[in-house]
C-alpha atoms as an extended CHARMM CRD file, in Angstrom:
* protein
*
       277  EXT
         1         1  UNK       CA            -16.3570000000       12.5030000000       -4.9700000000  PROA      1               0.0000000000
         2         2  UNK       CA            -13.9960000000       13.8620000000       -2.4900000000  PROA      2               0.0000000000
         3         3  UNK       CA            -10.9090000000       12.1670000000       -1.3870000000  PROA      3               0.0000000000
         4         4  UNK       CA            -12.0930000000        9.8240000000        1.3750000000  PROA      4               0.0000000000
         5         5  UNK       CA             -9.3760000000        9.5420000000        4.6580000000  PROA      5               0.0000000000
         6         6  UNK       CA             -7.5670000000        6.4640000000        4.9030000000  PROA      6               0.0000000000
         7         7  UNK       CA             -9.1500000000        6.0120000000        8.4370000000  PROA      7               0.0000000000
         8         8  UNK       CA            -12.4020000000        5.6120000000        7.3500000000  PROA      8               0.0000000000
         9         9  UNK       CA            -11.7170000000        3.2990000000        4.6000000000  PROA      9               0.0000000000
        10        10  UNK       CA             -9.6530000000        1.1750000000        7.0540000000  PROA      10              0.0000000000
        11        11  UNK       CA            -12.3470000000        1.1650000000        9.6100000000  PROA      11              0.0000000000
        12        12  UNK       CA            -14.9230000000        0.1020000000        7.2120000000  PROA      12              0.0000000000
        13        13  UNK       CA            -13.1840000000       -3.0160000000        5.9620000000  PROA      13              0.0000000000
        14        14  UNK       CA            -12.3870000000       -3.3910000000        8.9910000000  PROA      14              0.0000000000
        15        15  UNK       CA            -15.6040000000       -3.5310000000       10.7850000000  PROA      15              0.0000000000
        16        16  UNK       CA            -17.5830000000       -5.8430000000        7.5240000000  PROA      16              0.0000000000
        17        17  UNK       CA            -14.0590000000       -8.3510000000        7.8390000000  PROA      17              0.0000000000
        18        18  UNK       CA            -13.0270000000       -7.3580000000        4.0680000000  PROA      18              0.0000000000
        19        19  UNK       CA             -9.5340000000       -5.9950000000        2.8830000000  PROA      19              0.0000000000
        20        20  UNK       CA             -8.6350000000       -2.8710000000        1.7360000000  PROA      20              0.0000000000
        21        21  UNK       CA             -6.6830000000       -2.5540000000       -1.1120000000  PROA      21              0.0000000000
        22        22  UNK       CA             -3.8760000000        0.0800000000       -1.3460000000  PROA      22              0.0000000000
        23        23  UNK       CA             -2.1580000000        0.2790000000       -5.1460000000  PROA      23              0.0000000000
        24        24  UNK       CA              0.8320000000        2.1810000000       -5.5420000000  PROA      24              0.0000000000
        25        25  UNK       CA              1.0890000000        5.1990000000       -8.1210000000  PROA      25              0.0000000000
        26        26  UNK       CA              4.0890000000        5.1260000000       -9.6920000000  PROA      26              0.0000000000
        27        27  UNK       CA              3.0830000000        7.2640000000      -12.8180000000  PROA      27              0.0000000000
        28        28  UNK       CA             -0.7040000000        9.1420000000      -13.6880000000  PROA      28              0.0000000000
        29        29  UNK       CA             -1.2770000000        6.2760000000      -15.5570000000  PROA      29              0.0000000000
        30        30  UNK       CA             -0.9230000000        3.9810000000      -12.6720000000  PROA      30              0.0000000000
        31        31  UNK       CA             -3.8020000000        6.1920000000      -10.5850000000  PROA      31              0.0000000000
        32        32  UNK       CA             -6.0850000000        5.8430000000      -13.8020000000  PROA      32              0.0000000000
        33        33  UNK       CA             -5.4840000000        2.6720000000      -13.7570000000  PROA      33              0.0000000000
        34        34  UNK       CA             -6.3000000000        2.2630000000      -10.2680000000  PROA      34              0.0000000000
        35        35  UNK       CA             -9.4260000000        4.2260000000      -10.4330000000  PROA      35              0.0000000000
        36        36  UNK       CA            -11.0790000000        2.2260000000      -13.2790000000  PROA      36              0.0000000000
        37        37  UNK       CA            -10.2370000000       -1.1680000000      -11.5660000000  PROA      37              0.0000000000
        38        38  UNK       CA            -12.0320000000        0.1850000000       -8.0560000000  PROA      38              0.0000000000
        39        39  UNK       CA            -15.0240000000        1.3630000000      -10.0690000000  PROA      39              0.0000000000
        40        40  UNK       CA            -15.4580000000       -1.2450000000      -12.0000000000  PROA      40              0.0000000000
        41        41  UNK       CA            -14.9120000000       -3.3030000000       -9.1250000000  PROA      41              0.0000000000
        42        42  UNK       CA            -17.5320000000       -0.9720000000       -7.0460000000  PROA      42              0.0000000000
        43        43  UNK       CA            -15.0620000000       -1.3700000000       -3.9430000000  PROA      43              0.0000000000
        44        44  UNK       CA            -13.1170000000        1.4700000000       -2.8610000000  PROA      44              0.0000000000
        45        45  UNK       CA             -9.4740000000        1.2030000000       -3.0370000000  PROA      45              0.0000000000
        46        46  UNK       CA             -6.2730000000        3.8870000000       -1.6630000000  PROA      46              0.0000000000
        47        47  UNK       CA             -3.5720000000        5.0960000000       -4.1750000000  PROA      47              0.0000000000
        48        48  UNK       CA             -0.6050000000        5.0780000000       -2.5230000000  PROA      48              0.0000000000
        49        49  UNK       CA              2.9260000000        7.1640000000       -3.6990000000  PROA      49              0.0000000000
        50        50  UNK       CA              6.4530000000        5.7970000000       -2.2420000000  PROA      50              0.0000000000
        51        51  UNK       CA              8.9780000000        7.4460000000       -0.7040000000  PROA      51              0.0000000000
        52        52  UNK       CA             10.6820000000        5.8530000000       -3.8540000000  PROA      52              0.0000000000
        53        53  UNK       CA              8.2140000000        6.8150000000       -6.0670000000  PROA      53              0.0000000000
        54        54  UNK       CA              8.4540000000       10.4800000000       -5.0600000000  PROA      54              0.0000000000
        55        55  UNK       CA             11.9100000000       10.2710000000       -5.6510000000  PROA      55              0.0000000000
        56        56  UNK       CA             11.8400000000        9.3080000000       -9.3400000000  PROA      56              0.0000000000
        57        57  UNK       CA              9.9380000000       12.3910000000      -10.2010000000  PROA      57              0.0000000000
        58        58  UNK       CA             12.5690000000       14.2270000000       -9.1010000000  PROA      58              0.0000000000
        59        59  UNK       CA             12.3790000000       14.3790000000       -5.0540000000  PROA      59              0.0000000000
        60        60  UNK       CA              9.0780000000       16.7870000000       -5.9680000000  PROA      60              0.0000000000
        61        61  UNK       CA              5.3980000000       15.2680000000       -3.9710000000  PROA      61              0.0000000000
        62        62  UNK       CA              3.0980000000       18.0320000000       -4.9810000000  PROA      62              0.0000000000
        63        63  UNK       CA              2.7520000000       17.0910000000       -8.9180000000  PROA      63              0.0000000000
        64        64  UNK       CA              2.1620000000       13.3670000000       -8.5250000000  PROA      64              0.0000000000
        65        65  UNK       CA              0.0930000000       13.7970000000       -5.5750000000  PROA      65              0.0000000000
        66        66  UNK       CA             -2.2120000000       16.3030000000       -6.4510000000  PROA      66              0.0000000000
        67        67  UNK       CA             -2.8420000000       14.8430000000       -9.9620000000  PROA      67              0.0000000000
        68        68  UNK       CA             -3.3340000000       11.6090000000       -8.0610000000  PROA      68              0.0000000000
        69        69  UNK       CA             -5.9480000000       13.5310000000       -5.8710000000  PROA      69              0.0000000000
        70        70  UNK       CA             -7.2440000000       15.1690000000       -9.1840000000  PROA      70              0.0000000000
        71        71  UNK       CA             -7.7860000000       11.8230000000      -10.5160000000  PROA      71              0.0000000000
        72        72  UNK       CA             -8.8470000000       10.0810000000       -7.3460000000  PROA      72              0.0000000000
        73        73  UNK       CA            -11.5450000000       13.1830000000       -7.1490000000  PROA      73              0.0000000000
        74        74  UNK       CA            -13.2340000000       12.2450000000      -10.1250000000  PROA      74              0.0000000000
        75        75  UNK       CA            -13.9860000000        8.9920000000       -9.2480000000  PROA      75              0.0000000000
        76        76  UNK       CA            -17.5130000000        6.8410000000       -8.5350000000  PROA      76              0.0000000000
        77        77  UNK       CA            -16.1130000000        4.9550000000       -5.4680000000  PROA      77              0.0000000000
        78        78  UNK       CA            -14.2740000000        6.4410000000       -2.1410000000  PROA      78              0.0000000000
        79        79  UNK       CA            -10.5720000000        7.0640000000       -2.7600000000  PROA      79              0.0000000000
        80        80  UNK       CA             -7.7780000000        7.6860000000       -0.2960000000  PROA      80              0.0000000000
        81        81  UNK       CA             -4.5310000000        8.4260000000       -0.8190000000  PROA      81              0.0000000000
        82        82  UNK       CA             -1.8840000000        7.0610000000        1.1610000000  PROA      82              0.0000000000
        83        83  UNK       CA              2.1960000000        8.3730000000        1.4050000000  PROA      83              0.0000000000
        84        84  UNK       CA              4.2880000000        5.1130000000        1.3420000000  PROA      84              0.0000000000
        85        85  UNK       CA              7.5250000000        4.1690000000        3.3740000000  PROA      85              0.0000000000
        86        86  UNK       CA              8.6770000000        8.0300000000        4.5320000000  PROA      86              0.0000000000
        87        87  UNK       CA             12.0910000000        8.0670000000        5.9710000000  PROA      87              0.0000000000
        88        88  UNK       CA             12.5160000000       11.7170000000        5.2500000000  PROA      88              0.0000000000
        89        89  UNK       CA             11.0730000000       13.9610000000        7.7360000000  PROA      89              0.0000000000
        90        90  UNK       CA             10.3490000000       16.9790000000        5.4100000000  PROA      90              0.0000000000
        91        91  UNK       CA              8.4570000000       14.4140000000        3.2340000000  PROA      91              0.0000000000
        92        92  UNK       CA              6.6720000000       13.4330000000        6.0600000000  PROA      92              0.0000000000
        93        93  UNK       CA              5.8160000000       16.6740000000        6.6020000000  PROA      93              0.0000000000
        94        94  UNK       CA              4.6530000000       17.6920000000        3.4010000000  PROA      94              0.0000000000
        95        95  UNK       CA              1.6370000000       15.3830000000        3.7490000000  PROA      95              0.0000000000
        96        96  UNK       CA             -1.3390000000       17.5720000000        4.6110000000  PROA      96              0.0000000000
        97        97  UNK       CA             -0.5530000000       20.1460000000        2.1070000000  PROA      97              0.0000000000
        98        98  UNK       CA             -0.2550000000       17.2160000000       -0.5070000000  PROA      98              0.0000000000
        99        99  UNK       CA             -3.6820000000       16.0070000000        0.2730000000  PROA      99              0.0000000000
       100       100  UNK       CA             -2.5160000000       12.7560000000        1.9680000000  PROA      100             0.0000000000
       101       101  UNK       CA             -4.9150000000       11.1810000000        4.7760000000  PROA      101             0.0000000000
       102       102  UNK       CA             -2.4630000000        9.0010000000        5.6550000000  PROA      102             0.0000000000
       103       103  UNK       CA              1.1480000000        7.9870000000        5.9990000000  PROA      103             0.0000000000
       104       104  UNK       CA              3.3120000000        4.7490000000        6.5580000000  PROA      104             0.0000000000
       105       105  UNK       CA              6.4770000000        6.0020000000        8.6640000000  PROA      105             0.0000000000
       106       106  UNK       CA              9.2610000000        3.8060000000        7.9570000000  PROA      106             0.0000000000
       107       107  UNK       CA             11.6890000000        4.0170000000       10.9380000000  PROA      107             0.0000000000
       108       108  UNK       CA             12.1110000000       -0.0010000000       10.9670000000  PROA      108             0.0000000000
       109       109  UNK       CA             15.5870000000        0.3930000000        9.7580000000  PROA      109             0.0000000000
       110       110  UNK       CA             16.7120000000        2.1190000000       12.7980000000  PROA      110             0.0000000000
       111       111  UNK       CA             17.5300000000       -0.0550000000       15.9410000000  PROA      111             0.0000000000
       112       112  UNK       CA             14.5480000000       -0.8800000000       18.1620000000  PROA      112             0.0000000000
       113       113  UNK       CA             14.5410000000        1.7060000000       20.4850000000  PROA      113             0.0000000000
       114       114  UNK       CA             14.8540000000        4.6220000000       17.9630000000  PROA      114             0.0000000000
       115       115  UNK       CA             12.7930000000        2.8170000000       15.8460000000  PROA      115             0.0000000000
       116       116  UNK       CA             10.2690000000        3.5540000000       18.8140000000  PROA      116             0.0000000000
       117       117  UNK       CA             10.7060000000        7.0370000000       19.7640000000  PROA      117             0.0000000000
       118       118  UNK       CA             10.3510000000        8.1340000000       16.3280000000  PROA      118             0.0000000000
       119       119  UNK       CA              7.8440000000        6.6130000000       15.3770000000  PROA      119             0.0000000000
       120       120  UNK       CA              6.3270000000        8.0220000000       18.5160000000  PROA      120             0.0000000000
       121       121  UNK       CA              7.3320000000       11.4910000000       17.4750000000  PROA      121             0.0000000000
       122       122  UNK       CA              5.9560000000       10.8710000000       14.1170000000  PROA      122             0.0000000000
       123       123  UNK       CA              2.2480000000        9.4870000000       15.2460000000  PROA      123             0.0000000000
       124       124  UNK       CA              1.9350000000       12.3360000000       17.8440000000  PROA      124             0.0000000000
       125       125  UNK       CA              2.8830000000       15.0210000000       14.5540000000  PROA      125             0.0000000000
       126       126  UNK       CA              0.8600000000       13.0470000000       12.0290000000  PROA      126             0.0000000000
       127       127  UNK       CA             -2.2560000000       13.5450000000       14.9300000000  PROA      127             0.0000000000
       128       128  UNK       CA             -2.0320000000       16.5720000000       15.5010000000  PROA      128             0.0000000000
       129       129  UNK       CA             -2.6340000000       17.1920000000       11.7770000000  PROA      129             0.0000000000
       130       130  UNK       CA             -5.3180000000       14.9490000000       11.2410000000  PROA      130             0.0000000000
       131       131  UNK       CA             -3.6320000000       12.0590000000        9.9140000000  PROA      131             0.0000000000
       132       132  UNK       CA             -3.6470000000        8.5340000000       10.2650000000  PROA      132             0.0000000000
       133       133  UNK       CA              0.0380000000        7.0260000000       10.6900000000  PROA      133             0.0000000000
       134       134  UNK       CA              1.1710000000        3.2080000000        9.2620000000  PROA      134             0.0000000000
       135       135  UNK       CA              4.5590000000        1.7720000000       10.9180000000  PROA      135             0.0000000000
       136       136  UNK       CA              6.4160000000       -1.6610000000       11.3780000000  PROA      136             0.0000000000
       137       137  UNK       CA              8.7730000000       -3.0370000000       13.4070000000  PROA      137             0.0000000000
       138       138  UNK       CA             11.3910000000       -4.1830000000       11.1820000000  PROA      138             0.0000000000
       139       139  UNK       CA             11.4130000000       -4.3110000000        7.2420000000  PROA      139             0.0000000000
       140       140  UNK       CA              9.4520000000       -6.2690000000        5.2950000000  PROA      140             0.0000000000
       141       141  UNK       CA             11.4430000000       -8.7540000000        3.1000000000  PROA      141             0.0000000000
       142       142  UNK       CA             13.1040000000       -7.4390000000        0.3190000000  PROA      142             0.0000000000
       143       143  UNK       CA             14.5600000000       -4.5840000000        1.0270000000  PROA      143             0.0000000000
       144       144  UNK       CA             17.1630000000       -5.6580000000        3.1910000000  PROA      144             0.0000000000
       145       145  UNK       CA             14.4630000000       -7.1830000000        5.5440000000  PROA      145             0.0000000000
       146       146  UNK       CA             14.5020000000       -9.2280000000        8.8350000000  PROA      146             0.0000000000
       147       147  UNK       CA             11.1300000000      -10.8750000000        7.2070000000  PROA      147             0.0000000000
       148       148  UNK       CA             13.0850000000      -12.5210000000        4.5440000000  PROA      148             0.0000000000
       149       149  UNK       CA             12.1560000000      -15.1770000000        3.8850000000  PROA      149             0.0000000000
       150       150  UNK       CA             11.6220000000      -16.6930000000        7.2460000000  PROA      150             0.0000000000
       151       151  UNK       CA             11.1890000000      -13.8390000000       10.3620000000  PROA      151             0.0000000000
       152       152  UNK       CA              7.7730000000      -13.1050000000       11.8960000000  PROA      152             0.0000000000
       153       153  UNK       CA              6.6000000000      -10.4210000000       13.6310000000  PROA      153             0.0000000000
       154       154  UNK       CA              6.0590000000      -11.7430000000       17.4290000000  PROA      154             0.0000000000
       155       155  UNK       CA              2.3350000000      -10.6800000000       18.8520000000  PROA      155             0.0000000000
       156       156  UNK       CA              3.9060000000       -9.2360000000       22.1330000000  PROA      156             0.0000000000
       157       157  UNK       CA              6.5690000000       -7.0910000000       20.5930000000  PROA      157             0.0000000000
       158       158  UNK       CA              3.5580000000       -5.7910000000       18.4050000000  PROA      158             0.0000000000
       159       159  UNK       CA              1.2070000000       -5.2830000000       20.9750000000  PROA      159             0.0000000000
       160       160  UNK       CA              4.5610000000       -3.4000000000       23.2320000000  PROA      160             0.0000000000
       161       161  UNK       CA              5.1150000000       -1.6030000000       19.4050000000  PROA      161             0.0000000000
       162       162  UNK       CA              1.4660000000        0.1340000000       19.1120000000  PROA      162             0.0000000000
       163       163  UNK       CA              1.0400000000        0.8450000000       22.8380000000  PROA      163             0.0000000000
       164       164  UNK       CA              4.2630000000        2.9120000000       22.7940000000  PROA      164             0.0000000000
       165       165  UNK       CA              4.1550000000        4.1860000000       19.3030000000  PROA      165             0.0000000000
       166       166  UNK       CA              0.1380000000        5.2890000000       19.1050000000  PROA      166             0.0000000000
       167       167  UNK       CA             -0.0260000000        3.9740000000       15.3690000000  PROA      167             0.0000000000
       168       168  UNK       CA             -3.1280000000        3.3360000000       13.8370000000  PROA      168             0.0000000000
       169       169  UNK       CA             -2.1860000000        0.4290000000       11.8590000000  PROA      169             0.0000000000
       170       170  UNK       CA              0.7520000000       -2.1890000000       11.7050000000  PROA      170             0.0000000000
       171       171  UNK       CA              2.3750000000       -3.5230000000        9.0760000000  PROA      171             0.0000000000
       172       172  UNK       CA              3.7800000000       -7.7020000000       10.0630000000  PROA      172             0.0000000000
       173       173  UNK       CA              6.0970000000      -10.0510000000        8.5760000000  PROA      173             0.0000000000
       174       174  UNK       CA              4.0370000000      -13.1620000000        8.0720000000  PROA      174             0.0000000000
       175       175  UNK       CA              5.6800000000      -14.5000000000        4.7090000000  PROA      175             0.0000000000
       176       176  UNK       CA              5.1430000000      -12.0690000000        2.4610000000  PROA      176             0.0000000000
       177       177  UNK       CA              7.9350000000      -10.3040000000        0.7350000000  PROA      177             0.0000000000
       178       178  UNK       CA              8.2210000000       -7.4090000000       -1.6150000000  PROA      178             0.0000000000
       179       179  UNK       CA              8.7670000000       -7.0710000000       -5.5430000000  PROA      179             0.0000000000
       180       180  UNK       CA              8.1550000000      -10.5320000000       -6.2760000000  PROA      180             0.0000000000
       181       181  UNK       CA              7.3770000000      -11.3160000000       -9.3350000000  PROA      181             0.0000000000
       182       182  UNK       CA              5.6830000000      -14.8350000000       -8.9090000000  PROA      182             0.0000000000
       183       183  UNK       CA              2.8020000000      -15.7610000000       -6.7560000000  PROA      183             0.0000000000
       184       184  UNK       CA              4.6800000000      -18.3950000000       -4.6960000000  PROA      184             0.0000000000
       185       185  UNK       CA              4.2900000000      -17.0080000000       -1.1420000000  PROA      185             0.0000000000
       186       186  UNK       CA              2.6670000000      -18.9590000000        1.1400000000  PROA      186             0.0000000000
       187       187  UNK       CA              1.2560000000      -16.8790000000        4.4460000000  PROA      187             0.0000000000
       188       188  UNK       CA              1.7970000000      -17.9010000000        8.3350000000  PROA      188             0.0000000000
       189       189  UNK       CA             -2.3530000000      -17.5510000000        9.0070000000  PROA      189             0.0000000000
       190       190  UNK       CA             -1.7880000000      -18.8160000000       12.4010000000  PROA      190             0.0000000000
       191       191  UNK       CA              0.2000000000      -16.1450000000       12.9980000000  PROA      191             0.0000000000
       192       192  UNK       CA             -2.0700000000      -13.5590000000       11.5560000000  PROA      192             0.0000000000
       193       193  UNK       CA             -4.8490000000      -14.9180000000       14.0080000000  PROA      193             0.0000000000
       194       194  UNK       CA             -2.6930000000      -14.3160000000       16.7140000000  PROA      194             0.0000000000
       195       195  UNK       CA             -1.7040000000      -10.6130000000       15.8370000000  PROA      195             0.0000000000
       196       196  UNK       CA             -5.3570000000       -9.6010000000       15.4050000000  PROA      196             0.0000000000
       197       197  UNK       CA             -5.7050000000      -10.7340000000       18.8900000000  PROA      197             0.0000000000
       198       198  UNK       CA             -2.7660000000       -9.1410000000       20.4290000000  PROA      198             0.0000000000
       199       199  UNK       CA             -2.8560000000       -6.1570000000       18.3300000000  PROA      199             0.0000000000
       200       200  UNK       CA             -5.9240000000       -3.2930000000       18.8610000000  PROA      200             0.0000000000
       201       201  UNK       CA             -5.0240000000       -1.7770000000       15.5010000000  PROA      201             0.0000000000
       202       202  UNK       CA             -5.6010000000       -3.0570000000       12.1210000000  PROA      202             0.0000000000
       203       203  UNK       CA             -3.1110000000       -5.3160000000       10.4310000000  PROA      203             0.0000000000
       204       204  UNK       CA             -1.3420000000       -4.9760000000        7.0500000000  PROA      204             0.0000000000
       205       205  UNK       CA              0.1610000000       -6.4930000000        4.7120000000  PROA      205             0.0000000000
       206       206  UNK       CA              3.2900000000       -5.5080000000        2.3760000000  PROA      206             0.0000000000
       207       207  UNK       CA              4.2410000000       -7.6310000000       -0.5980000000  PROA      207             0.0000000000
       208       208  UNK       CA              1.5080000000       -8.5390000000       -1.6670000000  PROA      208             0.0000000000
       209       209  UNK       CA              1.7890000000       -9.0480000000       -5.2690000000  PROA      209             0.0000000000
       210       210  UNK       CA              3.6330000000      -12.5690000000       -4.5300000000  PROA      210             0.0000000000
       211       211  UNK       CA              0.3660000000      -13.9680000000       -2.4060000000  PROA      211             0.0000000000
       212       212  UNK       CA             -2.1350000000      -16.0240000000       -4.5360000000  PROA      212             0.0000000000
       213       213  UNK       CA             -5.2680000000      -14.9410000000       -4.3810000000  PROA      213             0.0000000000
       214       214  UNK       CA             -6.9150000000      -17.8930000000       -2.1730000000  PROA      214             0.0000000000
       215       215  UNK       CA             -3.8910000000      -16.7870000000        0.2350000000  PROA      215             0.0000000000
       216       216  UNK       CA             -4.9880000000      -13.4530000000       -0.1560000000  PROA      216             0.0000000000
       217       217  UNK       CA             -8.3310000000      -14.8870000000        0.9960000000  PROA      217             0.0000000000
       218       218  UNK       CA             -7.5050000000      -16.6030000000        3.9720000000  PROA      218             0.0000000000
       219       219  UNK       CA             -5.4210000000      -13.4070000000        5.0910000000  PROA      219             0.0000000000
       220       220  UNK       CA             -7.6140000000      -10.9860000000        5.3190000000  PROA      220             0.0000000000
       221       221  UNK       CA            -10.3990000000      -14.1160000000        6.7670000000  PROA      221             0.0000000000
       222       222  UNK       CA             -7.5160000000      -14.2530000000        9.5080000000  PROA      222             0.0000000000
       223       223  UNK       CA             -7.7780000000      -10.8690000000       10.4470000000  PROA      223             0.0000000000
       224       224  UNK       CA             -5.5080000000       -8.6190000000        7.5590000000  PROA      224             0.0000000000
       225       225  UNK       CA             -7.5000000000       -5.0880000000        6.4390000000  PROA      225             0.0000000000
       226       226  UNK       CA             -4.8020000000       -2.9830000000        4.6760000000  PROA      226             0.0000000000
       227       227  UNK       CA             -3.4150000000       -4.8520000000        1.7120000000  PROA      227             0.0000000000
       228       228  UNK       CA             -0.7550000000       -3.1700000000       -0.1860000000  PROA      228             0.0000000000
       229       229  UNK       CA             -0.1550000000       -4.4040000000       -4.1460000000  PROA      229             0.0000000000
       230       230  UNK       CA              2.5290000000       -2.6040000000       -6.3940000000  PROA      230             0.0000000000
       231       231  UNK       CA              4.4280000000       -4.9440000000       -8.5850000000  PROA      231             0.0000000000
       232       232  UNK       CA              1.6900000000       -6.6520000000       -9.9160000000  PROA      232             0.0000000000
       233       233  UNK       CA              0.7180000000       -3.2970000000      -11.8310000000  PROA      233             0.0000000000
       234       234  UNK       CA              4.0770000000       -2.6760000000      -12.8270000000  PROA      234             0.0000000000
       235       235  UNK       CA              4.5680000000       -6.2740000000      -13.7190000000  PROA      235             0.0000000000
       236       236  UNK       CA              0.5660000000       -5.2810000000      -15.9350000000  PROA      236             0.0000000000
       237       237  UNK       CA              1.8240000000       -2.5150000000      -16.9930000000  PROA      237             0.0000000000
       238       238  UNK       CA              5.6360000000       -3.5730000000      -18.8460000000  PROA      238             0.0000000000
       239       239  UNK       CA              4.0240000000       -7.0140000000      -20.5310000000  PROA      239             0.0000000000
       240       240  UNK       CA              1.4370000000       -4.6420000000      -21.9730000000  PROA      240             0.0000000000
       241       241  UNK       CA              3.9830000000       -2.1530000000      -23.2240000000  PROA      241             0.0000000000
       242       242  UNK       CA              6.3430000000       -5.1640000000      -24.3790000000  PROA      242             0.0000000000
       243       243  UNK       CA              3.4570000000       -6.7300000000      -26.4120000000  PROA      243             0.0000000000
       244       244  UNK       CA              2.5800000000       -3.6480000000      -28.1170000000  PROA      244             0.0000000000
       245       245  UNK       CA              5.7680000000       -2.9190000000      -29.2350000000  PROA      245             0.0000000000
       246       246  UNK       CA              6.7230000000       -5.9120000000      -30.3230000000  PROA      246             0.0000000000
       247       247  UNK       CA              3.3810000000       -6.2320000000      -32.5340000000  PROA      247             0.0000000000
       248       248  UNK       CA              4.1590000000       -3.3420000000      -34.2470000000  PROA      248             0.0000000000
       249       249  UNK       CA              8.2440000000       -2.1290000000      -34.2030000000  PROA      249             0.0000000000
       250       250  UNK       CA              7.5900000000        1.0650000000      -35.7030000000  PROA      250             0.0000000000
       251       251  UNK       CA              5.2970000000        2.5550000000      -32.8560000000  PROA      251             0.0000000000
       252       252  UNK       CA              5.8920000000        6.1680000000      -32.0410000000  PROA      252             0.0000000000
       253       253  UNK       CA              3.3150000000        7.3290000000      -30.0320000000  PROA      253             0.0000000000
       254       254  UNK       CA              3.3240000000        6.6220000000      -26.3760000000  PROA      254             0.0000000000
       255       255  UNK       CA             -0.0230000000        6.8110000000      -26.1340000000  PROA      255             0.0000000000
       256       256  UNK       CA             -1.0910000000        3.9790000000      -28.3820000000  PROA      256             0.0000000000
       257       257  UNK       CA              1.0020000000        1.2760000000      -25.9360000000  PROA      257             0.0000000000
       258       258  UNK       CA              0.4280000000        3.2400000000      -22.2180000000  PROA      258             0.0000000000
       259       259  UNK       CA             -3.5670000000        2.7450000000      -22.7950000000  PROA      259             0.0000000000
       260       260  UNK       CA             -2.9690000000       -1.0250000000      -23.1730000000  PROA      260             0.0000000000
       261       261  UNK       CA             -0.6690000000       -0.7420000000      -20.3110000000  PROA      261             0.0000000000
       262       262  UNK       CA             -3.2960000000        1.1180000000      -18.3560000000  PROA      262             0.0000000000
       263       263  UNK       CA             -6.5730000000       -0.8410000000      -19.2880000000  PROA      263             0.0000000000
       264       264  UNK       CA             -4.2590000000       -4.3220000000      -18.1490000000  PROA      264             0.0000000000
       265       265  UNK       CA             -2.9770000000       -2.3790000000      -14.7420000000  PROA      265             0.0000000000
       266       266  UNK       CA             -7.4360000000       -1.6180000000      -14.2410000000  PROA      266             0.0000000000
       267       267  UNK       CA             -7.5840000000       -5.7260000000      -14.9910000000  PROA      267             0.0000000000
       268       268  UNK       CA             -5.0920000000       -6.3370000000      -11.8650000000  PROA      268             0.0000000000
       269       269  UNK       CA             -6.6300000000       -4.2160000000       -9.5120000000  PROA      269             0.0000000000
       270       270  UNK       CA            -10.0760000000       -5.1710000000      -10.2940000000  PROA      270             0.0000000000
       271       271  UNK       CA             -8.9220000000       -8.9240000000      -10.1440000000  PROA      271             0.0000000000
       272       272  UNK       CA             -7.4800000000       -8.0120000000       -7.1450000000  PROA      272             0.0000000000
       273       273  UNK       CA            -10.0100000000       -6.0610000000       -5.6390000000  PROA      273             0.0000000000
       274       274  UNK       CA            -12.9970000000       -8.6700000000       -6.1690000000  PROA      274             0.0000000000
       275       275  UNK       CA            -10.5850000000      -10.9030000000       -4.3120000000  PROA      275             0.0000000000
       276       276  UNK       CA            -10.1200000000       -8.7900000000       -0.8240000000  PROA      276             0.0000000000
       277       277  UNK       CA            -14.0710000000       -8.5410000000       -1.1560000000  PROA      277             0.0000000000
């Protein structure tokens, strides 16, 4: 079916109190991956390339996007596909032509008040285009973040955030943290309560890989909708690769240890999937 915009897929799980979950692509095998787990979940589910991501195949969007999209296209259940942390402006504005519905603008890095104005600059471009824009106030933990281990995002600075912004969704720091590689994080809820009151858009969550699933759970019962996993299919993905080659030593052919690693990446996102349900 055709790619489905964010928005919509947002608003639904929004509106039936479910989570979305957003994957990240980091190779074809990754969207495949994500794909089988959404349709053999029967939930739909956003693919979502990185900044980072984009820069690994060489600084070029348009070949991992649009064979995300081809992919993505060919599926059973609704698809979006998301662009991940943008700093770079010419990134950001390669979006429509890349097929993107949607697009988290990272300015959290910048001090406050910059942070603001262009992230106002971005929502007004990314509207004016048709897209639905992601931001944050500061970084999630992790990558150099003020939510590590210990900040929170305060409800009024969000609320103050999205009214001068115009996003359409915000990610918080509530105890998550990314590229973890253990499930160990435990989630403010109380807090997430409060920013689903203060806040008119939908909340989401970064880091989620390190959240156990009954976390996960109470999250998105709290008042989460966006819920963005990526280590946990990289984490699927090497352990596959490692166990094949170390059954056999003498394996050759990539494509006899990257379907492992892309039937166990399906696993995690179907897992993951039937938990945000």
């Amino acid at each position: 079916m055709p790619l489905v915009p964010t928005a919509e897929l947002v608003r639904a799980a929004h509106t039936t109190g479910r989570g979305i979950g957003a994957f990240n692509v980091v190779s074809l095998e990754h969207a495949e991956a994500i794909v089988a787990g959404a349709e053999a979940a029967g939930r739909p589910v956003v693919c979502q390339i990185s900044e980072n991501a984009v820069r690994f195949h060489g600084g070029s969007l348009a070949p991992i996007a649009r064979a995300t999209a081809a992919v993505a296209e060919s599926a059973a259940v609704p698809v979006g596909l998301h662009l991940d942390h943008v700093t770079d402006e010419n990134l950001l504005r390669s979006a429509p032509d890349c097929g993107f519905g949607s697009v988290m603008y990272d300015a959290s890095v910048l001090p406050h008040a910059r942070n603001v104005s262009a992230t106002r600059a971005a929502a007004d471009w990314a509207h004016a285009r048709g897209l639905w824009l992601e931001a944050e106030l500061g970084a999630i933990g992790g990558k150099d973040g003020v939510h590590a281990p210990g900040a929170r995002t305060d409800p009024a600075e969000a609320a103050a955030f999205v009214g001068a912004t115009r996003i359409d969704a915000l990610a918080v720091a509530v105890g998550s943290s990314h590229a973890m590689t253990t499930r160990t994080a435990r989630l403010d809820h109380g807090l997430i309560a409060r920013l689903r009151r203060a806040v008119p858009v939908p909340l989401v969550l970064h880091g989620s890989t390190g959240v156990p699933d009954d976390e996960l759970r109470l999250a998105v019962a709290a008042g989460m909708v966006k819920i963005n996993i990526g280590t946990a299919l990289n984490i699927a993905f090497t352990g596959a690769v490692r166990d094949a080659l170390a059954a056999d030593s003498t394996a050759v052919d990539p494509r006899r240890y990257l379907s492992r690693a892309r039937t166990r990446m399906a696993a995690a996102v179907e897992n993951a999937l039937r938990v945000l349900g």
